[in-house]
C-alpha positions in Angstrom: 40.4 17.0 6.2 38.9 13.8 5.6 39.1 12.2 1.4 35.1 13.6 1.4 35.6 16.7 2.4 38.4 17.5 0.1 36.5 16.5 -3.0 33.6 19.0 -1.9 36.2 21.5 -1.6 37.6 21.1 -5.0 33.8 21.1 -6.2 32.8 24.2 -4.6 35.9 26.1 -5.6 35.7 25.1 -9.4 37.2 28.0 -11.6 34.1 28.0 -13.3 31.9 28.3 -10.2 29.9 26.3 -8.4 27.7 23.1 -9.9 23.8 23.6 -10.0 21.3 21.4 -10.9 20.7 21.4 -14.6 17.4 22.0 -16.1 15.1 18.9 -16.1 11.6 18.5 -17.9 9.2 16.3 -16.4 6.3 16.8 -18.5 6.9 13.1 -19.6 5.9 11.7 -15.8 3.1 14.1 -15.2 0.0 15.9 -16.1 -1.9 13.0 -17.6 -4.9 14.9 -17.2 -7.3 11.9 -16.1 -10.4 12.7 -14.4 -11.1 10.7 -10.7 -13.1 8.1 -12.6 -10.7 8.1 -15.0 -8.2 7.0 -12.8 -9.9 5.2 -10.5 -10.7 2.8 -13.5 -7.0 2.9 -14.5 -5.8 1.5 -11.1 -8.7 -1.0 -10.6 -7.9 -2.4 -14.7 -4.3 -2.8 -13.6 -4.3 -4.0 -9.9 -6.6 -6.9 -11.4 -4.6 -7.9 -14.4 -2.4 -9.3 -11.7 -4.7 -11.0 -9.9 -5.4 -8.4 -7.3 -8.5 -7.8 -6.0 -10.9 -5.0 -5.7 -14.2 -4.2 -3.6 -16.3 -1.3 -3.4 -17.9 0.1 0.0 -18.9 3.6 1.3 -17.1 5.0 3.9 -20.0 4.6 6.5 -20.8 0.1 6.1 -16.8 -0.4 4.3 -16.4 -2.6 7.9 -18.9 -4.6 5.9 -17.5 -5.6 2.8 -14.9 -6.5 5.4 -16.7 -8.8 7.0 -17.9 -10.3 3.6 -14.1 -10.7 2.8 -12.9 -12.4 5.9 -15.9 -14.7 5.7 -15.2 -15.3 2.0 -11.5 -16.1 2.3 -12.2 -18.2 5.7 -10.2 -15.7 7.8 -9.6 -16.8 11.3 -7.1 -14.5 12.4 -6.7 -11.2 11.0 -3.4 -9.1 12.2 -4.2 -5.5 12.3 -2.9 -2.1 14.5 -5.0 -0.4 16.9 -3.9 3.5 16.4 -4.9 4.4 13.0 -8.6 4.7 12.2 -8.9 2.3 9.5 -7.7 -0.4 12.6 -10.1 1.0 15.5 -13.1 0.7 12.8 -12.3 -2.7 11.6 -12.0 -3.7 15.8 -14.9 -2.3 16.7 -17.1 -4.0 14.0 -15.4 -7.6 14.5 -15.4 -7.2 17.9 -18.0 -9.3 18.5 -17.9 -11.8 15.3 -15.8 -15.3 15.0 -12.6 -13.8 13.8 -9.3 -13.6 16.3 -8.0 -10.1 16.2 -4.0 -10.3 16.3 -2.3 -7.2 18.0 0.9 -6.4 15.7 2.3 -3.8 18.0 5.2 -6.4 19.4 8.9 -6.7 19.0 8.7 -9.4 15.7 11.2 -11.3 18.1 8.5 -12.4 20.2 5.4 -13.1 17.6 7.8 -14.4 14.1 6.8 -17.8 14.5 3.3 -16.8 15.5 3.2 -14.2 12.1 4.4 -16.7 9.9 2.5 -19.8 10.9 -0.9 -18.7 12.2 -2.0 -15.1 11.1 -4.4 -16.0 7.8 -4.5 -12.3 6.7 -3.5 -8.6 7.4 -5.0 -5.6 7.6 -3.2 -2.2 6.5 -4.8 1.8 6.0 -3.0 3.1 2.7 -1.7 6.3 2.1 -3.3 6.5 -1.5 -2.9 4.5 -5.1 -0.6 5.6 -8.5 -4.0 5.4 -11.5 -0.8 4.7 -14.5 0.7 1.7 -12.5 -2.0 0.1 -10.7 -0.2 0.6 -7.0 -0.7 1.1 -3.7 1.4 3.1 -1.7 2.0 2.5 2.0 4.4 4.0 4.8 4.5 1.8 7.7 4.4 2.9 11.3 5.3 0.5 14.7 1.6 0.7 14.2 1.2 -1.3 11.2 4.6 -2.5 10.9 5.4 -3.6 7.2 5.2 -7.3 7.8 1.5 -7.2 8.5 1.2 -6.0 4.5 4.6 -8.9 3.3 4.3 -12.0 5.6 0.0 -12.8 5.6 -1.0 -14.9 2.8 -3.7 -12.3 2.3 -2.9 -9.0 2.8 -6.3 -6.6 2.6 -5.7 -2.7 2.1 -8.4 -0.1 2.6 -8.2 3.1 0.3 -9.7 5.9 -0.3 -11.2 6.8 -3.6 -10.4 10.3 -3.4 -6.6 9.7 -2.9 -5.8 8.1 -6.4 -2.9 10.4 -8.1 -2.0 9.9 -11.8 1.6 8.9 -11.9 4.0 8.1 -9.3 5.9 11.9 -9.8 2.7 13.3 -8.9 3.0 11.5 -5.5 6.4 12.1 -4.7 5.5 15.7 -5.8 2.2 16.6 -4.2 3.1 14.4 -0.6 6.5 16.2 -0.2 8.6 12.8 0.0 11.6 15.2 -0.8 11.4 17.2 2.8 10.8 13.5 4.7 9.9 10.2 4.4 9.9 7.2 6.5 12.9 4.5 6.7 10.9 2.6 4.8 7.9 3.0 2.1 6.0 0.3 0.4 4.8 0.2 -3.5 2.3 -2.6 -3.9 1.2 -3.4 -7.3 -0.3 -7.0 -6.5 0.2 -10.1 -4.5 3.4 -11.2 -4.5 4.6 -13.0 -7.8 8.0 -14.3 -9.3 9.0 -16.0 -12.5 12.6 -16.6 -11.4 12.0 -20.6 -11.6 12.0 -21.6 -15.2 10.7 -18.7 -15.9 6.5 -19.6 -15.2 4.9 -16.7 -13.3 3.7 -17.9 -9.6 2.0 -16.2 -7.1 2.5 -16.2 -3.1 6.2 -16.9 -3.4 8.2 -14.2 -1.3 4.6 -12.7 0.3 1.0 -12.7 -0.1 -0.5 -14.7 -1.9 -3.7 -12.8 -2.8 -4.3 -9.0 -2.2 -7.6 -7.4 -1.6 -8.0 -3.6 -2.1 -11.1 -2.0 -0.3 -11.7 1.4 -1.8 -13.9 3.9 0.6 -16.3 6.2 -2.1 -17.9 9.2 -0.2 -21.2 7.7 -0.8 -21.8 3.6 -1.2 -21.8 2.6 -4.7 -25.2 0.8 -6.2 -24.9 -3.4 -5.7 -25.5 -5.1 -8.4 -29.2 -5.9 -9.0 -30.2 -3.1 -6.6 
């Protein structure tokens, strides 16, 4: 009997019985009670504080404020998947434009240099946003492999407005991260930032050094003097 499985014996043979799990509360990380505007303004106020970021697009022309970004931030290569939807819409409406479209579905071994040195931006799909901390939450696939979202200087992420929760229990609770998750998820809150030299805040250090967040409404928001 190896050291492990004699301390579980001693545990489950206790003269007092068995442990359980003791009573928890968790009022204090849920039920905010926020409306979808409520926390769809909550997320957009805090992803911006830290210099993040955020346009609004329908669903049906969102490949155009794409466009408008990549133009904007004099994109030449954009790194993006092919599988997910958010990827085959974004290559089907640059298809034909001035921007190189960088497959990401590669062993890294063979593209790092590449990743690091030439890919201007990357595209990701997100799996929704936390309203009370302003973050995106992302589970890469060999699809879109993490790196896409951590090496780019300018990492764009397309969400939908209807997948905002209120805190980041709700998440864990509603999405069932407790029966299986990947290897590997990914809570982005901003671009990258550090203040671990002399303590002054600077952006772009260990990743991206801007972050753009696309958010997909149902219906196409009004522009500005429309």
């Amino acid at each position: 009997m190896s050291a492990r499985d004699a301390i579980l014996k001693r545990l489950r043979e206790r003269a007092d019985g068995p442990l359980s799990a003791p009573e928890s509360d968790f009022s204090v990380v849920t039920g905010r009670g926020w409306s979808q505007e409520e926390c769809l303004a909550r997320f957009e106020r805090w992803i911006t504080s830290v210099h993040g970021e955020v346009v609004h697009a329908g669903h049906d022309d969102w490949t155009r404020a794409l466009a408008e970004v990549l133009v904007g931030k004099g994109v030449r290569r954009l790194a993006l998947g092919r599988e997910h939807p958010v990827a085959a819409e974004a290559r089907e409406a640059l298809a034909d434009g001035d921007v190189e479209l960088v497959d990401v579905d590669r062993d890294i071994e063979g593209w790092q240099r590449e990743q690091f040195e030439r890919v201007d931006a990357g595209l990701t799909s997100t799996r929704g946003a936390i309203a009370e901390t302003g973050s995106l939450w992302l589970w890469p696939t060999p699809d879109e492999p993490r790196l896409i979202s951590l090496v780019p200087p300018l990492h764009i992420a397309v969400l939908d407005a209807d997948a905002l929760e209120e805190t980041f229990f709700d998440v864990v609770e509603r999405h069932g991260w407790a029966n299986g998750m990947p290897t590997n998820a990914l809570l982005i809150s901003g671009p990258s930032k550090t203040a671990d030299i002399e303590q002054t805040l600077a952006y772009g250090v260990h990743g991206p050094r801007e972050l753009v967040v696309i958010v997909r409404h149902d219906q196409a928001p009004a522009r500005e003097g429309a």
